[in-house]
C-alpha positions as CSV (number, residue, x, y, z in Angstrom):
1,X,-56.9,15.0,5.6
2,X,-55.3,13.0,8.4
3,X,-51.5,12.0,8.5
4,X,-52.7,8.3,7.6
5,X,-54.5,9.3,4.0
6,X,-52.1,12.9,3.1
7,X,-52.5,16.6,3.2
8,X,-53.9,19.8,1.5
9,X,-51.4,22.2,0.5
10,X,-53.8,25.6,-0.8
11,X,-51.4,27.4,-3.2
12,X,-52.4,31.3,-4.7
13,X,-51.6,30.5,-8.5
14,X,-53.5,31.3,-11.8
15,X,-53.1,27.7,-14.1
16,X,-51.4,28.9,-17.7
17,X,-53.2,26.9,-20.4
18,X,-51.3,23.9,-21.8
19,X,-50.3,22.4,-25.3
20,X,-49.7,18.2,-25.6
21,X,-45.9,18.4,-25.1
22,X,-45.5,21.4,-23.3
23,X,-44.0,20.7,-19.5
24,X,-44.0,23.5,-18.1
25,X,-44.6,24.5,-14.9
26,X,-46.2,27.3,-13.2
27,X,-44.7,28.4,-9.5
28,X,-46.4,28.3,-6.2
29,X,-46.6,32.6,-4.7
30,X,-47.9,32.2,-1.8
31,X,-49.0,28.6,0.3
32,X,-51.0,27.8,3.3
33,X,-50.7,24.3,5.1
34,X,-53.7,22.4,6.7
35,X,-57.2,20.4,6.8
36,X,-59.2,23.5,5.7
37,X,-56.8,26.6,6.0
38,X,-57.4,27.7,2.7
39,X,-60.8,28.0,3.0
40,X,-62.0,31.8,2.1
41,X,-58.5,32.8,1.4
42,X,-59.3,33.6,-2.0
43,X,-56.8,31.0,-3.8
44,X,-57.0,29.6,-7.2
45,X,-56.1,25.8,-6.4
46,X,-55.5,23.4,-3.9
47,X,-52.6,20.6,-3.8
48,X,-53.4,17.1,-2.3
49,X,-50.4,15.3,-1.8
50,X,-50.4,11.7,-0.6
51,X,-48.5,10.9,2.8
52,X,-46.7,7.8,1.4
53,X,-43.6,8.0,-0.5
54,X,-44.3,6.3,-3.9
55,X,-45.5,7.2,-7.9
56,X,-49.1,8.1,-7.0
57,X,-50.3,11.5,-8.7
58,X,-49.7,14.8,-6.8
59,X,-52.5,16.7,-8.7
60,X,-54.0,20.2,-7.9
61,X,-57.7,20.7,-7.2
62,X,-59.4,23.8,-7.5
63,X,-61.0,24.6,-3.7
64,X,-64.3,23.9,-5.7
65,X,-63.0,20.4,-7.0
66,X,-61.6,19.5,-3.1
67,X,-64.7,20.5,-1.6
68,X,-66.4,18.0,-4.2
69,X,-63.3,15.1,-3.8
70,X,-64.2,15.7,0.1
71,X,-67.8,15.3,-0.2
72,X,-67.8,12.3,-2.2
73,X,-65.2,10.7,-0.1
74,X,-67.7,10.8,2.7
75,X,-70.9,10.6,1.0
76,X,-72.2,14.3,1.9
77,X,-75.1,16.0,-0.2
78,X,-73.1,18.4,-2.9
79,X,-74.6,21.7,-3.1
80,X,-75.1,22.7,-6.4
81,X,-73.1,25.7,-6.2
82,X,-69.8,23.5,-5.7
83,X,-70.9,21.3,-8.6
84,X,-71.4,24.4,-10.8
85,X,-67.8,25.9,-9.4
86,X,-66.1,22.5,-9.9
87,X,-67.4,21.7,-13.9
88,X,-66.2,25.6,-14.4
89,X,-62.8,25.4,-13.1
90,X,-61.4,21.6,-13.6
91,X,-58.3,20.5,-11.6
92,X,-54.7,20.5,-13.2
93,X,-53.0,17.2,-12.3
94,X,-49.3,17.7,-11.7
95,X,-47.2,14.5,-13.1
96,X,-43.9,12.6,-11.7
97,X,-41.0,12.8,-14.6
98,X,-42.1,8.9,-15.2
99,X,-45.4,9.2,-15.4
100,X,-44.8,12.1,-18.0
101,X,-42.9,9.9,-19.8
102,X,-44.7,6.7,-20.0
103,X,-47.9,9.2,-20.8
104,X,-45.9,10.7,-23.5
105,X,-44.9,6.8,-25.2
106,X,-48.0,5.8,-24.8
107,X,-50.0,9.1,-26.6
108,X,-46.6,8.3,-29.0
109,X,-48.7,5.2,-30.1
110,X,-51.9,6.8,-30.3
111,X,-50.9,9.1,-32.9
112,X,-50.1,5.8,-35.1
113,X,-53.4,5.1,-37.8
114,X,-53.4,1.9,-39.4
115,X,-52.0,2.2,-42.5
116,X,-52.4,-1.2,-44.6
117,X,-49.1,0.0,-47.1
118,X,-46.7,-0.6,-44.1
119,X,-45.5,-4.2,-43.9
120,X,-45.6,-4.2,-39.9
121,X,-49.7,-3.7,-39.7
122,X,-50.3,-5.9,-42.1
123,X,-48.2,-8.9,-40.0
124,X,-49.9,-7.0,-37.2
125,X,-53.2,-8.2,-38.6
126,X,-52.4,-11.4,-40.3
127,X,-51.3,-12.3,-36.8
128,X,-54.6,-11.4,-35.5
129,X,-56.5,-13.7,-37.3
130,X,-53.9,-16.7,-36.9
131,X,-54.9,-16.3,-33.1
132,X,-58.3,-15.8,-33.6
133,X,-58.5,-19.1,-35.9
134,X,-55.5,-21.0,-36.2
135,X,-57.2,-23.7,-38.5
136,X,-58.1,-21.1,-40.7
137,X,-56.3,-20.0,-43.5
138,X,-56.4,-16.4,-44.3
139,X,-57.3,-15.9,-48.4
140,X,-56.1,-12.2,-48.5
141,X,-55.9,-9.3,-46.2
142,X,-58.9,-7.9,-47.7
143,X,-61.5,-11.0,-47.5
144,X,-64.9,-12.5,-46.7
145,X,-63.7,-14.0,-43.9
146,X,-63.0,-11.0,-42.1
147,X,-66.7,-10.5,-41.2
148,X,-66.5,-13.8,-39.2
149,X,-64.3,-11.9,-37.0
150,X,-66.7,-8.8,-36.5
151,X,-65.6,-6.6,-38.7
152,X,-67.9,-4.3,-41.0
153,X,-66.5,-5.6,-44.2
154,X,-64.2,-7.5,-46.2
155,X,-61.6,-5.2,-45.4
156,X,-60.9,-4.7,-41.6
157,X,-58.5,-1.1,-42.1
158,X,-61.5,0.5,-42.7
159,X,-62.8,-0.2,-39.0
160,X,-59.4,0.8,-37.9
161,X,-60.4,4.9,-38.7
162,X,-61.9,5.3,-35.3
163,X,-58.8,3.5,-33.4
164,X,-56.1,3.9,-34.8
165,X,-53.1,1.0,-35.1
166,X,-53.6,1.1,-30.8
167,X,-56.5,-0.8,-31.4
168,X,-55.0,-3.5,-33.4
169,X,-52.3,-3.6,-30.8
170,X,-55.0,-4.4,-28.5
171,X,-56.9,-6.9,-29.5
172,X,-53.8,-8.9,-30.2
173,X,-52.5,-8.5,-26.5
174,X,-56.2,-9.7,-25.7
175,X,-55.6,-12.8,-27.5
176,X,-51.9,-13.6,-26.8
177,X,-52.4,-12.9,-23.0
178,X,-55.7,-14.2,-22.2
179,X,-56.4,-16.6,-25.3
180,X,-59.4,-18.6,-23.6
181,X,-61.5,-15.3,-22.7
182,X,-60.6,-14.0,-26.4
183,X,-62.3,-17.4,-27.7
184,X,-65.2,-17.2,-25.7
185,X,-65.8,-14.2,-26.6
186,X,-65.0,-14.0,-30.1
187,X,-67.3,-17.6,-30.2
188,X,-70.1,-16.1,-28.1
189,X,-69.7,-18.9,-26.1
190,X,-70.8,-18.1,-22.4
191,X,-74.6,-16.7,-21.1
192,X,-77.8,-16.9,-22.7
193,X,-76.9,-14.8,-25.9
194,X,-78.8,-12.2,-28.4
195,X,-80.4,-12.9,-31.3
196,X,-78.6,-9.9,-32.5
197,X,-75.5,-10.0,-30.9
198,X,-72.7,-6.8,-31.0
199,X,-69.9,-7.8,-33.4
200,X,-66.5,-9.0,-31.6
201,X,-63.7,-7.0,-33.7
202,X,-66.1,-3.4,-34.2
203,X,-66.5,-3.9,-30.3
204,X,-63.1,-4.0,-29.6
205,X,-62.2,-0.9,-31.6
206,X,-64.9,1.0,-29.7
207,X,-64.0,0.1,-26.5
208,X,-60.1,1.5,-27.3
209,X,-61.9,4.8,-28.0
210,X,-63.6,4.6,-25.4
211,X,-60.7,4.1,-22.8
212,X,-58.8,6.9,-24.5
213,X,-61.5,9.2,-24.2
214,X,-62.4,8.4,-20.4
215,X,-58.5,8.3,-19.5
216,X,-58.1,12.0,-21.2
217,X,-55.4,10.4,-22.9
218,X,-55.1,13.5,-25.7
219,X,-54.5,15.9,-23.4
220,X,-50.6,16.9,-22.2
221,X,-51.7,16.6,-18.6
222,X,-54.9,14.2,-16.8
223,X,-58.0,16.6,-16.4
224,X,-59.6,14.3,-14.8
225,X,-59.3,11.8,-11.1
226,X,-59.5,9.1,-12.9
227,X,-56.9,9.3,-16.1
228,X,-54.6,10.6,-13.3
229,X,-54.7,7.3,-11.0
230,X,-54.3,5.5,-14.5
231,X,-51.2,7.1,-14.8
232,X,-50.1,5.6,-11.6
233,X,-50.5,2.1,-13.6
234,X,-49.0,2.9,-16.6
235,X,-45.8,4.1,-14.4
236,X,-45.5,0.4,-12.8
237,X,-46.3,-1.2,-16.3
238,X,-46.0,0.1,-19.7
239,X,-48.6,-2.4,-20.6
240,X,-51.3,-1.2,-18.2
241,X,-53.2,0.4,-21.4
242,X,-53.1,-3.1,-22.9
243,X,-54.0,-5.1,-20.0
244,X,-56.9,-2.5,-19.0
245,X,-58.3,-3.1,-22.2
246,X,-58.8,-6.6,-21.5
247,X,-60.4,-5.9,-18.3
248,X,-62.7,-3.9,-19.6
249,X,-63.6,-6.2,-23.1
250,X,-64.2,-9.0,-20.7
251,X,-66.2,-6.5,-18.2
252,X,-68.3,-5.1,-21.1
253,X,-69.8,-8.7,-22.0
254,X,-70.6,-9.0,-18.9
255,X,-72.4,-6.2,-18.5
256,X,-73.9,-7.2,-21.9
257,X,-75.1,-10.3,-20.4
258,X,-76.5,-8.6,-17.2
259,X,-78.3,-6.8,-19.4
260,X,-79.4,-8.9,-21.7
261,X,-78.9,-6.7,-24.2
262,X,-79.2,-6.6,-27.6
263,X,-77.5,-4.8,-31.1
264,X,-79.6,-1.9,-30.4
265,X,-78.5,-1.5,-26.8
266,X,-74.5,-1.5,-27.3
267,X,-74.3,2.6,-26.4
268,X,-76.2,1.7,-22.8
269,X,-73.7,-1.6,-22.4
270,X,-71.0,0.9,-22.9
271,X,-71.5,3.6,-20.6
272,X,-72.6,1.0,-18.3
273,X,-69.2,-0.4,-18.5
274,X,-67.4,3.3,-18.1
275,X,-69.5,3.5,-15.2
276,X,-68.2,0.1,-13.5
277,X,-64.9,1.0,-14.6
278,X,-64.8,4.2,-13.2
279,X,-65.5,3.2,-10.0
280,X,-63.3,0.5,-9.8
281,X,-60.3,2.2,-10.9
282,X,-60.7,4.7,-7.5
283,X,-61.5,2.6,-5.3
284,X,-58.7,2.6,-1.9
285,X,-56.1,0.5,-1.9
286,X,-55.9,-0.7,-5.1
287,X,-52.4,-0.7,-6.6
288,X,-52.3,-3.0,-9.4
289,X,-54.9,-3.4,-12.5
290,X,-54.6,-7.0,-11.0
291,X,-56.5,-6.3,-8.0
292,X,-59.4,-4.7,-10.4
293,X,-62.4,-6.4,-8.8
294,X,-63.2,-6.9,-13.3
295,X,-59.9,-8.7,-13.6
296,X,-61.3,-11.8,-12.0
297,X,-63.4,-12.2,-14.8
298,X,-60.7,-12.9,-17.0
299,X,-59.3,-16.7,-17.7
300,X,-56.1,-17.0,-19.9
């Protein structure tokens, strides 16, 4: 790479395998600085560093996984060869001690499941549906009225399962932070919409799977490009999970709208929306969640 974007540092190392909450680190034997020096030398990974001094990740690429980064960087034909060598050996991203740590809080509040016995979910939700409709009284925690909300049932922990609390946490930064988007949506109340609409709260939870799964947020270190660059979010602002949420709630109806999709066609919205997502979240020069091409479509 040139001195404006970075360098490739090839290092001769064999990765140990890693348990969630181990840190440790493997050392470097033997390394070999330059654009392509490590080519045909035989080594087991390949550090990209960037040039500038800040929290971005420093991750290690197999040569396999560079050769792919460098391909798609400049929009070259990938032979399949390198395709095949790259989905065998994936890349070990190497964290900053505060990235480490806010991935650690944050997988801290993953392992929390809803659990309607503790007196802090169930504010958590009662709170939920005062923002959601403030005219409204709530009858009971387990109610009718939930399912005007989008839940399954009459009782919304039992939506929670594939979530977890996170997803609670969630959708109430949704509606404290961007209130007017959380109406419209929860109302329906923009586009030409279904006949058979996807239900707001079911949505929501799905779509905090879905971040954790495409962030590799259960694993102890990123295994893939993108959960790494997230980490460089969630270093500047404990809230990026939150916030990215929201992003991509908002981006999802949108794509649902684009669509003009259906109930039946939810899965396709979705991986529509990873898709978008994706490719936002490495595009250059992008150094907030705020400058997300998606956040625009947000309105608190």
């Amino acid at each position: 790479m040139d001195d404006r974007e970075g360098s490739f540092v090839a290092v001769r190392r064999i990765s140990q395998g890693l348990e969630r909450g181990n840190t440790c680190h493997s050392t470097s034997a033997e390394v070999v600085a330059g654009s392509a020096a490590w080519l045909g030398r035989g080594l087991s990974c390949v550090c990209a560093q960037s040039s500038e001094s800040d929290a971005r990740p420093s991750f290690d690429l197999t040569p396999g996984q560079c050769l792919v980064s460098l391909i798609l960087k400049f929009h070259k034909p990938l032979p399949l060869a390198f395709g095949f060598f790259a989905s065998v050996c994936p890349p070990i991203f190497r964290l900053w001690c505060c990235q480490e740590e806010c991935l650690q809080r944050l997988q801290s509040r993953l392992d929390v499941s809803y659990d309607c016995s503790i007196p802090e979910h169930q504010e958590a939700l009662r709170a939920l549906w005062n923002a959601a409709f403030p005219e409204e009284e709530l009858r009971g925690l387990i109610s009718e009225q939930w399912k005007d909300m989008g839940w399954q049932g009459k009782d919304p922990s039992t939506d929670f399962r594939g979530g977890g609390f996170i997803s609670l946490e969630n959708l109430l930064f949704f509606a404290k932070n961007f209130p007017k988007t959380f109406q419209d949506l929860l109302q329906k109340q923009e586009g030409d919409r279904s006949v058979w609409e996807y239900p707001f709260a079911v949505a929501g939870v799905n779509i905090t799977f879905m971040l954790i799964q495409m962030l590799d947020l259960e694993a102890v270190k990123p295994r893939t490009l993108v959960g790494a660059t997230f980490l460089k979010f969630l270093a500047e602002s404990e809230s990026a999970f939150d916030l990215l949420y929201c992003i991509t709630f908002k981006l999802m109806d949108h794509q649902w709208l684009s669509m003009r999709a259906s109930y039946m066609d939810f899965n396709a919205v979705m991986k529509s929306t990873r898709l978008q997502l994706e490719q936002e979240l490495l595009l250059e020069d992008i150094t907030r969640l705020e400058q997300l091409p998606s956040y625009g479509l947000l309105s608190q």
